[in-house]
N, C-alpha and C positions, 0 to 999 in steps of 0.2 A: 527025146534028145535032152540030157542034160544042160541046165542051164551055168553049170561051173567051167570056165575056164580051165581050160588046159596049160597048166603052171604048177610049178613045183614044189608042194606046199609051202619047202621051207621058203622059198624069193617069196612067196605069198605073205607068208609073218613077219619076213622083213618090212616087207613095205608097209605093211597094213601099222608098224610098229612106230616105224619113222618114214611118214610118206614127207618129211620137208627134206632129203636124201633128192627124191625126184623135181619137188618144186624149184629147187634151186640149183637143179643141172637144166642149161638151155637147152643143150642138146637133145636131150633126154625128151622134154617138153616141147620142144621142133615136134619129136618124132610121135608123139602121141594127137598132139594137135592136127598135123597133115595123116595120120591111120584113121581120125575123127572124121575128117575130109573126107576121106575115099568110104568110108561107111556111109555117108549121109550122100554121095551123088553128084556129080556136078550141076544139078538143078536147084538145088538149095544156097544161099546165102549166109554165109556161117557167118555173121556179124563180130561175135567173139574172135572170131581169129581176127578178120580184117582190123579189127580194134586193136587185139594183139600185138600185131605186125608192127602199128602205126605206133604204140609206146615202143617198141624193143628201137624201131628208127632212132625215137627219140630220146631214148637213153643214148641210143650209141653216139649221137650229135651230143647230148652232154657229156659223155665219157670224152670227147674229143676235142671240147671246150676245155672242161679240167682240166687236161691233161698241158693244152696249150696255155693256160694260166700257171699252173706249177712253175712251167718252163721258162716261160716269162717272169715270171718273180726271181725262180732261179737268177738268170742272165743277169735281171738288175741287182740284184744283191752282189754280183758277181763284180759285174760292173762297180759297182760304188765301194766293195771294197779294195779294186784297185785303183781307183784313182784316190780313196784316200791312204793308198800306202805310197804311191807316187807322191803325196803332196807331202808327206814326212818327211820322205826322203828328200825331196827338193829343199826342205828347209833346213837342213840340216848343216851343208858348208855354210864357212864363214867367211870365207873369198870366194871375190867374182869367179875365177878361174874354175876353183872344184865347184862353184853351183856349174858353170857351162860343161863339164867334163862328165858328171855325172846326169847332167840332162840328157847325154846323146849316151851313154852307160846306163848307168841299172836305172833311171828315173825309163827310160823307150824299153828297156826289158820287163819291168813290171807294168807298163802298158800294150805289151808285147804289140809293138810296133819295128818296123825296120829301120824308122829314121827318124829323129827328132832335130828340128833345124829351128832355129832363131834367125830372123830376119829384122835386123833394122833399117830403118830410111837416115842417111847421115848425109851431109855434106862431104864428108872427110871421106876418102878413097878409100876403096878394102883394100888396096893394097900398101896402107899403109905399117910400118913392121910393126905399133901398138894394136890393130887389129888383128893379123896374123898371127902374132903371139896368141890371141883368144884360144887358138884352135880352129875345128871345122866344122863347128858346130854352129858357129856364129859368121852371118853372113850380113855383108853390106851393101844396100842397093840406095840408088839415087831418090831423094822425096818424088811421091805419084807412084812408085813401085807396085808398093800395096795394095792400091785399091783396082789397078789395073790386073795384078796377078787377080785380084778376090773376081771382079766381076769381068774380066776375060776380055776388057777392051770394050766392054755393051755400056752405056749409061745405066744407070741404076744403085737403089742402094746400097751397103756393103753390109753383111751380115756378122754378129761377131763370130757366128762359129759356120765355117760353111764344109759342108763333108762332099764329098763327091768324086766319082772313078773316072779316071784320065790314062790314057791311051802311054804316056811317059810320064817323066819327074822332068818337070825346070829347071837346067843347070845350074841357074842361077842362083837355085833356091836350094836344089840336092847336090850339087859336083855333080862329077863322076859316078855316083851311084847312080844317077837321075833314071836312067834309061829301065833300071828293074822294078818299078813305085810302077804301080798300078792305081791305086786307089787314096786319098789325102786327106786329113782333116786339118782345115785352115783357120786357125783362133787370131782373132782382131784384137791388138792390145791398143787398151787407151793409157798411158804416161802422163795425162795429166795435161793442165792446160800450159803451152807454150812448148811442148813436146811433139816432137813426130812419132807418128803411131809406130807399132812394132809387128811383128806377126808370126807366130810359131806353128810350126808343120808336123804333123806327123805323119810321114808316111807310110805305106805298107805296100808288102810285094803279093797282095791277095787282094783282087778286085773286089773283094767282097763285104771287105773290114769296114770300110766305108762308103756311104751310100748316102742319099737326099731323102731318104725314106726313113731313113733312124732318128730315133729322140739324140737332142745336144742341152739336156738338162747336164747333166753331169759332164760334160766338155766346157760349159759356161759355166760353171763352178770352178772345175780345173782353173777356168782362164780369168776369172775372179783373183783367185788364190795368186797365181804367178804375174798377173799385172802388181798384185801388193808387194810382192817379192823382188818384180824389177826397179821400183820405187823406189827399194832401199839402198839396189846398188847405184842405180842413178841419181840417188842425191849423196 
């Protein structure tokens, strides 16, 4: 009996010419290593494959680490160039009025959010016609407001930035949209001493945008940025 393999010379010269063609198809090398298998018996121990097996695992748990790293960089770069195109734009009017007009306009579309609301704590009534005039972007609630919106009526501390998915919108915080808001991100403004705090909302109609599991690095910078911003209208 012949000891040459039954093969075609030419596949024969190919390979023998560039056998890293084979090493670097898995497939290919699946299928040699389990014909290796079935030659040697199921009584034998093929250490080599078992070893095998246990790196290809663990490449694929690295390929799958990678790949969730990219994604995540992605997202944050993502993230951080839009809140600093938001924060341009925010500075950019030079009356009260268009900074409030384009907070709940293109500053909530380049956050792609559904709702950007301003909430102060005033003595002075929202209904009175110097408020109104604001717009509806700007909402007025009585001091304690805040911190009972922020921490839902519980005792405890109040966070500056708090995210979290809600079943409606506060009308008192959204109008009339309230009931579409699924999900909020709540920033804690500090005003400085002898000021009542303020609080700005952004809402979304995607349970999903916002969550108690996401980083608020970049939401406490935003909210860095626009407490300096309200300082200036407020003095």
């Amino acid at each position: 009996m012949s000891s040459k393999p039954a093969m075609n010379d030419e596949l024969r010269e190919r390979i023998i010419a560039q056998p890293d063609v084979i090493l670097e198809d898995q497939d290919l090398m699946r299928a040699l290593i389990a014909a290796n298998e079935r030659a040697m018996g199921g009584n034998i121990v093929d250490l080599r494959g078992i070893a095998m097996d246990r790196l290809e695992a663990r490449l694929a748990r690295l390929e799958d680490t990678h790949r969730s790293v990219i994604a995540a960089a992605y997202e944050n770069l993502s993230g951080t160039n839009q809140v600093h195109r938001a924060v341009l734009r925010m500075l950019d009017p030079v009356d009260f009025e268009d900074f409030l007009r384009d907070l709940g306009g293109e500053v909530a579309q380049i956050l792609r959010v559904d709702s950007v609301k301003l909430v102060l704590e005033s003595v002075q009534s929202a209904d009175d016609p110097a408020v109104r005039r604001l717009g509806d972007v700007l909402s007025v609630a009585e001091p304690g407001f805040i911190e009972d919106y922020l921490t839902a009526g519980r005792p405890g501390p109040t966070r500056q930035v708090t995210l979290r998915q809600i079943s409606e919108g506060e009308e008192r915080v959204y109008g009339a949209t309230g009931e579409y808001i699924r999900s909020e991100a709540c920033l804690l403004l500090d005003f400085g001493r002898g000021r009542l705090p303020g609080m700005l909302v952004m809402g979304s109609e995607d349970p999903h945008q916002f969550s108690p599991q996401q980083g608020t690095d970049l939401l406490a910078f935003f909210t860095g940025v626009f407490e300096r911003a309200m300082r200036r209208w407020l003095s």
